[in-house]
C-alpha positions in Angstrom: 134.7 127.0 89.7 135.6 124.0 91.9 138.3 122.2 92.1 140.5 120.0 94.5 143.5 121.0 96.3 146.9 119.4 95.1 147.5 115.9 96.1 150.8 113.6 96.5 151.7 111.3 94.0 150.0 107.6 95.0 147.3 109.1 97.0 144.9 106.3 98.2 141.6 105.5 96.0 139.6 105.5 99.4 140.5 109.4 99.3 140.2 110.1 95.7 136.8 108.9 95.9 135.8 110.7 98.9 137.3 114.4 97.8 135.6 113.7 94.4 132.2 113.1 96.2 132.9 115.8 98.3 133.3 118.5 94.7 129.3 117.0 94.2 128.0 117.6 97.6 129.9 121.0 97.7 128.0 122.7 94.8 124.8 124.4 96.1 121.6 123.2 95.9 120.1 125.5 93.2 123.0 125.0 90.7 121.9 122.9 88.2 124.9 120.2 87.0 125.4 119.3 83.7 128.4 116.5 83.1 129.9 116.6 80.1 130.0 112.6 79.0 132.1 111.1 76.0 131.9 107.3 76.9 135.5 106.7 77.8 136.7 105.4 81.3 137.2 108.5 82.7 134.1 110.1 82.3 132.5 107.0 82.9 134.0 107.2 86.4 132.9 110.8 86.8 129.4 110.2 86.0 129.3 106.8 88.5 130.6 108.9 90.9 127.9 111.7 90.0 125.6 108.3 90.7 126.9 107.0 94.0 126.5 110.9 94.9 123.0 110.7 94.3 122.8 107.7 96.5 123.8 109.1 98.8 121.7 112.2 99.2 124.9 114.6 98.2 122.4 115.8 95.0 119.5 115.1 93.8 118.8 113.7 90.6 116.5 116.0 89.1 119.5 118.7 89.3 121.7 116.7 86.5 121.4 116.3 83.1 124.4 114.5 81.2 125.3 115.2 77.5 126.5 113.4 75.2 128.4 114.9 72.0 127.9 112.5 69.4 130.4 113.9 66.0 129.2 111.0 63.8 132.7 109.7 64.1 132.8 108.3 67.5 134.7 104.7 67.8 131.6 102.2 67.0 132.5 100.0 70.1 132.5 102.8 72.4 129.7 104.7 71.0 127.5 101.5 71.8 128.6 101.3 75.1 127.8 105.0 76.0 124.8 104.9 75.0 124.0 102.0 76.6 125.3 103.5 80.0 123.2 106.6 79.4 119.9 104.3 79.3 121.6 102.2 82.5 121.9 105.2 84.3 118.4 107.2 82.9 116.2 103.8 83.6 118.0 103.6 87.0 118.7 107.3 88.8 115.9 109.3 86.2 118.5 111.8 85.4 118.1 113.1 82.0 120.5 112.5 79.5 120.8 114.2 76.1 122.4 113.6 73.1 123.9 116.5 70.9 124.3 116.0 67.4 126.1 118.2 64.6 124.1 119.6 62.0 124.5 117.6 58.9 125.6 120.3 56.7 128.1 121.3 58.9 129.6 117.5 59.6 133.3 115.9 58.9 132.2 114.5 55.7 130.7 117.2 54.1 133.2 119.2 55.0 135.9 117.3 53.9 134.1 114.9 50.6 131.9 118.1 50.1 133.9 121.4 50.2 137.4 119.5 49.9 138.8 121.1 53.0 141.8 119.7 54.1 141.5 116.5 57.1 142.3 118.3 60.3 146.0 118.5 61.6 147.2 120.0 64.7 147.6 123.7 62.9 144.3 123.4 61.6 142.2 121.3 64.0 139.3 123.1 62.2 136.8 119.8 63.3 135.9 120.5 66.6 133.8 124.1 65.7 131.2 122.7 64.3 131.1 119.1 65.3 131.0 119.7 69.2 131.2 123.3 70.1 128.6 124.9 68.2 125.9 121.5 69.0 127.0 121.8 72.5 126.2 125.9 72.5 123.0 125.6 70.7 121.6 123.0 73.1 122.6 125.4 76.0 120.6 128.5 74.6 117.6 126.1 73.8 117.9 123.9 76.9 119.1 125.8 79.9 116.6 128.3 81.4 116.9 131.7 81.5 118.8 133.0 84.3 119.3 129.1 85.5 122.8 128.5 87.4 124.6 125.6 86.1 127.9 124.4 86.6 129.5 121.6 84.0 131.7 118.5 85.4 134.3 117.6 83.3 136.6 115.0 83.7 139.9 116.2 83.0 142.8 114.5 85.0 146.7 116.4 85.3 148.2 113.1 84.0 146.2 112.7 80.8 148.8 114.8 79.1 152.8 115.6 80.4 152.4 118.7 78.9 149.1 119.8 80.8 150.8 117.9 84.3 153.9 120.2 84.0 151.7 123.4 82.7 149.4 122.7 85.8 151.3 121.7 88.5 149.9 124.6 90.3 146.1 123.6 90.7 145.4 127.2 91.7 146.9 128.0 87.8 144.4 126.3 86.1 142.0 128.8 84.2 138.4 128.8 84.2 137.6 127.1 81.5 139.4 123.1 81.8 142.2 123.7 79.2 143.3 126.5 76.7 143.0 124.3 73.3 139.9 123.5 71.2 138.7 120.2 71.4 137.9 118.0 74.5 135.2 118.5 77.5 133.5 121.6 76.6 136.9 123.6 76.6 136.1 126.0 74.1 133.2 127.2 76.5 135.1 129.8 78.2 132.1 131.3 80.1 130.6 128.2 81.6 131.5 127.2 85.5 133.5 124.1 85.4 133.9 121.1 88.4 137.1 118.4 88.2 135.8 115.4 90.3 138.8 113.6 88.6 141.9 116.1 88.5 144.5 114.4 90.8 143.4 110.7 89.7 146.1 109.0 87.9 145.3 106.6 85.5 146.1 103.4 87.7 143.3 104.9 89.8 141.1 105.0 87.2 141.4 101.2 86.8 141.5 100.8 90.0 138.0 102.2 90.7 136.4 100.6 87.6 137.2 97.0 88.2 137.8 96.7 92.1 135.6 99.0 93.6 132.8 98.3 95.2 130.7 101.4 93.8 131.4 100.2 89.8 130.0 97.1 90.4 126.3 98.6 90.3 127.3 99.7 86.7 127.9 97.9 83.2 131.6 98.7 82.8 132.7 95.6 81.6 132.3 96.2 77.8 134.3 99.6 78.5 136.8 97.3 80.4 137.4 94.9 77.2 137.8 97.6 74.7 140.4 99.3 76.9 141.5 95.7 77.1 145.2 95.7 75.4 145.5 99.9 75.7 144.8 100.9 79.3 146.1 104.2 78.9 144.4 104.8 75.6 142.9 108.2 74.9 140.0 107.8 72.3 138.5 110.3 70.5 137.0 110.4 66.8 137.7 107.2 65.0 139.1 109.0 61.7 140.9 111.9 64.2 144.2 113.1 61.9 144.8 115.6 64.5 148.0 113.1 66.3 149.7 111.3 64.7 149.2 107.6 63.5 151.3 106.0 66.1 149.6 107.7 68.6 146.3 107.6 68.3 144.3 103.9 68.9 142.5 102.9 66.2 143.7 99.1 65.3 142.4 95.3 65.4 143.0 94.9 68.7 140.4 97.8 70.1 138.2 97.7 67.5 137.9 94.1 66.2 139.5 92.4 63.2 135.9 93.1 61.2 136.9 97.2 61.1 140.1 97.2 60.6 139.0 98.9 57.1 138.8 102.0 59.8 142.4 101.7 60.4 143.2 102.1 56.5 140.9 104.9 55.9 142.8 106.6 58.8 145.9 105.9 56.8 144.7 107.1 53.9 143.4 110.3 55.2 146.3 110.9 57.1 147.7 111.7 53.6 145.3 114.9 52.9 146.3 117.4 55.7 148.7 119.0 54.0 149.3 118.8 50.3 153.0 119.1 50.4 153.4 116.2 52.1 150.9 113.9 50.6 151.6 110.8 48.3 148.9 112.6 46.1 149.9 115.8 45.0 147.5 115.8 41.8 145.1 115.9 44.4 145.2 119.5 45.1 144.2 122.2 43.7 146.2 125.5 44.3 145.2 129.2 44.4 146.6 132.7 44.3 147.6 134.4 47.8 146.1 137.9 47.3 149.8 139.9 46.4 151.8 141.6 49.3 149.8 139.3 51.8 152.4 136.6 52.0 155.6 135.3 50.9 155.5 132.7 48.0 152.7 132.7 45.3 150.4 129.8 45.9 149.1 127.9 49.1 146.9 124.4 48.8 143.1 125.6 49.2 141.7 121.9 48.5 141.2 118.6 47.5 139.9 118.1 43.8 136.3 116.8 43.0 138.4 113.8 41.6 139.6 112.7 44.6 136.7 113.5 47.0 135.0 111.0 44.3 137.9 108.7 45.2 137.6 109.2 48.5 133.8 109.0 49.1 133.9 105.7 47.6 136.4 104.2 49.5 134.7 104.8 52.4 131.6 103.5 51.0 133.3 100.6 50.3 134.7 100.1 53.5 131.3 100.9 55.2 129.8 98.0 53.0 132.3 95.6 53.8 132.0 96.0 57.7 127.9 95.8 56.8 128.8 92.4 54.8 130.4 90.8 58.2 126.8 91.4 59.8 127.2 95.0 61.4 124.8 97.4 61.6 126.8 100.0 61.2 126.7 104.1 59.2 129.7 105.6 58.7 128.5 108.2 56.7 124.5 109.2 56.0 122.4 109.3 53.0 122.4 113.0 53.1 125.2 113.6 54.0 126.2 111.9 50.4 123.4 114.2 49.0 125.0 116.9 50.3 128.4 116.4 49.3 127.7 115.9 45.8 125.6 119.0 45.8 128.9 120.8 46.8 130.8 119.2 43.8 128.3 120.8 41.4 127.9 124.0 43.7 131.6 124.7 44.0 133.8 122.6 41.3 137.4 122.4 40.7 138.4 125.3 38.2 141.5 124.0 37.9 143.1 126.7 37.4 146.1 128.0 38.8 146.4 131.6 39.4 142.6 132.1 39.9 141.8 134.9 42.9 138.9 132.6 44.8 137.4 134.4 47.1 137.5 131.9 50.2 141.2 131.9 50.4 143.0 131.2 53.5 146.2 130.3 55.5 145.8 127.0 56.9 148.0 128.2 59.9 145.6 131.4 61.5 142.5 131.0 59.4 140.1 128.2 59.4 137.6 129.0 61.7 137.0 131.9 60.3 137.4 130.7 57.0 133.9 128.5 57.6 131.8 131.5 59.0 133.0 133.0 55.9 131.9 130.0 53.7 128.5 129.2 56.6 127.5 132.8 56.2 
């Protein structure tokens, strides 16, 4: 793995750039480098950076190829602009670029309209499995050679989180893999090599390199720049994402234009079904029968009734027609994906019944993953 040494607090951009330059000119020649992009500011600065190190003869630019995890849910505004950068950066450099996509069976919506699984929450953040892990794993086995070195940049920075800062204060601590939680830069990839161009920029450097310096200027950064506008030290991620909470997560008028803020309501709204016993709509639920002597307490929320995954599915169709109606072309959620879903209403239907011993039980808390190999297999 490489990584930089620890830095003082305010070190100058001049340096920053140069040590993250010098992580791309260090990796050998025959390692092929893959960099994980997501189309937010600071893998956009990783992958200029990957750029200006082509320019200047550091790698060459048949050695990269840079993905693109694409859940179906990604903020419209900044899903635009990164795939605009990808055919910026193809058309100019010729490095490849790829786009991974989750299998439609397996996506959010069927998921959570089809089955009636519960929205993900931080116990159960049961979303990133099959929406970027298993894409991003299946396009390695069919992509990467046999026996082929690779080595994947990510662009995680210390300060992104205070808990990651204080957990990794000691650079020399940080595992092999670029965090121990599911869900961001190919972290669930435990056996892949890793690089952090970006781990002791702060976020004012960030800024700093994308609207003063002189390498950014070769780049179209400035639709990044505007949606970043108002939030500079935004973290984006999926636009419906019920993993944080609603105050902390940016999805409002502001980012994404007054002509979505239907987005912000349906956020609101499915906020409410990640846990039953909390929601506004308890009739939503239907319950089922722990297996006895397993756990304390008789009945645990399995999942949310055909009735309101009806309910559900056609707000969101509603929503997806009204943004359509203010002249966007836009898809929140696919024609089979639809056809899919209401296959699983007839497939697997209410039963309403109380006390019944289904067979796909689980405890939200330890189980989900393996509750959908289960359910897949």
């Amino acid at each position: 793995m490489f990584k930089l040494n620890g830095s003082e607090d305010d070190m100058p951009l001049d340096i920053l750039v140069g040590e993250a330059l010098d992580v791309y000119r260090s990796i050998p020649d025959n390692i092929k480098i893959i960099c994980s992009y997501s189309g937010g500011k600071d893998s956009t600065t990783m992958a200029i950076l990957l750029c200006i190190a082509i320019e200047k003869g550091f790698v060459n630019a048949d050695r990269l190829l840079f993905v693109y995890a694409d859940t179906f849910l990604e903020m419209p505004n900044l899903h635009q602009f990164a795939i605009n950068f990808l055919n910026f950066i193809n058309n100019k450099y010729g490095v490849q670029t790829q786009i991974v996509e989750p299998e439609v069976k397996n996506s959010f919506w069927v998921r959570f309209l089809g089955e009636g699984t519960i929205a993900s929450n931080p116990i159960a953040r049961w979303c990133v499995k099959p929406l970027k892990v298993k894409p991003i794993k299946d396009f390695f086995q069919t992509q990467i050679k046999e026996n082929e070195e690779y080595i994947v940049a990510v662009g995680i920075r210390l300060d992104e989180s205070s808990t990651r800062e204080e957990k990794y204060k000691d650079v020399s601590a940080i595992p092999e893999y670029s965090c121990d939680t599911q869900g961001e830069c190919f972290a669930p990839l435990e056996d892949e090599k890793r690089a952090f161009p970006l781990l002791n920029w702060k976020n004012c450097n960030i800024w700093d390199f994308l609207q003063f310096n002189e390498y950014s200027y070769q780049f179209p950064v400035e639709k990044l720049r505007e949606i970043y506008l108002h939030r500079d030290n935004a973290r984006y991620g999926c636009w419906n994402c019920t993993v944080v909470g609603l105050g902390s997560h940016i999805v409002d008028g502001r980012v994404l234009g007054e002509d979505f803020t239907g987005l912000v309501e349906w956020r609101e709204l499915q906020y409410e079904y990640r846990f039953a016993e909390k929601s506004k709509y308890p009739e939503d639920w239907v319950y089922i029968l722990r297996e006895e002597g397993k756990y304390k307490g008789q009945y645990k929320p399995s999942r949310i009734t055909v009735k309101a995954r009806k309910k559900l599915l056609s707000k969101l169709l509603s929503i997806q027609e009204e943004i359509r109606s203010k002249g966007h072309e836009i898809t929140l959620i696919q024609d089979e994906e639809i056809k899919l879903i209401k296959e699983w209403w007839t497939k697997r239907p209410d039963g309403d019944i109380k006390g019944r011993k289904w067979k796909y039980y689980h405890e939200i808390q330890t189980s989900l993953n393996q509750f959908f190999d289960e359910v897949s297999n």
